[in-house]
C-alpha atoms as one frame of an Amber mdcrd trajectory, in Angstrom:
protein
  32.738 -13.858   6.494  29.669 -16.391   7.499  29.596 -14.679  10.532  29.562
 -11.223   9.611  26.691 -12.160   7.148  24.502 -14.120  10.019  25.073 -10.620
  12.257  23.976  -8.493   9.537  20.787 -10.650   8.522  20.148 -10.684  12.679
  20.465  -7.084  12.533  17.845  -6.361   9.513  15.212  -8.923  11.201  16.126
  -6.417  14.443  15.494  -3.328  12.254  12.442  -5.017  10.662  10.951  -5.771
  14.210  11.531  -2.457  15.853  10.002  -0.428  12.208   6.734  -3.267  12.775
   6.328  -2.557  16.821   5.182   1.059  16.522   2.006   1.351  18.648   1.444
   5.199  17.792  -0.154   6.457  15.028   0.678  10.186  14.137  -1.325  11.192
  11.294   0.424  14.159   9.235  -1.415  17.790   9.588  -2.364  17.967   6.059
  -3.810  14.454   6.227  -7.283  14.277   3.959 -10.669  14.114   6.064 -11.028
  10.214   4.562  -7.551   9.454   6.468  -8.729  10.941   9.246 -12.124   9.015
   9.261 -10.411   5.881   8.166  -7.572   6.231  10.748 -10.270   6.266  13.694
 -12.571   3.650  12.453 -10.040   1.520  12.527  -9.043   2.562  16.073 -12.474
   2.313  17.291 -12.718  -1.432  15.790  -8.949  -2.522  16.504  -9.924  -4.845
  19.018 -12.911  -6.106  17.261 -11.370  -7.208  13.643 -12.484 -10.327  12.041
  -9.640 -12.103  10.123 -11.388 -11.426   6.980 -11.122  -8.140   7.595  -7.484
  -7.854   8.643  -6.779  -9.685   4.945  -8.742  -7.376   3.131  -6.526  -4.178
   4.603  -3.560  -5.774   3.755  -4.925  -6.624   0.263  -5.740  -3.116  -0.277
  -2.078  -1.784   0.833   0.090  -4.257  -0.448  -1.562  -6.007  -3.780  -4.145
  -3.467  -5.197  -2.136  -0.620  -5.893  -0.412  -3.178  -8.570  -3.550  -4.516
  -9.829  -4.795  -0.899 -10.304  -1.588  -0.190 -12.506  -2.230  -3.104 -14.256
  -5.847  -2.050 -14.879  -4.999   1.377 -16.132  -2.555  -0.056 -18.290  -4.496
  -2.253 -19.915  -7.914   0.309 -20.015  -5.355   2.564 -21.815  -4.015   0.227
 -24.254  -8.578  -0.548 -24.853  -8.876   3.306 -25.197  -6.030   3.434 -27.684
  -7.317   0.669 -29.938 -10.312   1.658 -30.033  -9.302   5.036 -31.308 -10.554
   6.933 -27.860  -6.629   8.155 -27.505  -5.027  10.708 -29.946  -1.192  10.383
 -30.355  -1.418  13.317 -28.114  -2.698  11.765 -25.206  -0.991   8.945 -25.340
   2.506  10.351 -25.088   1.447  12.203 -21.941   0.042   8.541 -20.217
């Protein structure tokens, strides 16, 4: 049973590494004009990135999304106190 479980942990990392190694980009056609423009300053300054820089990317698409929910949650919760949300509005957020 160890073994089968070492083989199928092996086998993820393999999966992992091969979903990680892809070295083309295809954007989708209905892509917005700010992905395009992102997508190709990025590929103009690939070779160029400071550290700092490569942190703050993965910042933005790993972490911040939660931090933004955690914002809105909490701006809602201000709004509703406050009285700035009817019962209406809430039940729709």
């Amino acid at each position: 049973m160890m073994q089968l479980s070492s083989r199928i942990v092996g086998l993820k990392r393999l999966l992992d590494a091969i979903e990680q190694s892809h070295r083309r980009l295809e954007l989708p056609k209905n892509a917005s004009t700010e992905t395009y423009r992102i997508f190709n300053g990025l590929r103009l300054q690939m070779e160029k990135l400071h550290p700092a820089q490569i942190e703050l990317i993965e910042f933005a698409l790993h972490k911040l999304p939660a931090v933004i929910k955690v914002h809105d949650s909490n701006m809602r919760m201000v709004r509703a106190a406050s009285g700035e949300i009817d019962k209406e509005d809430e039940g729709a957020a």
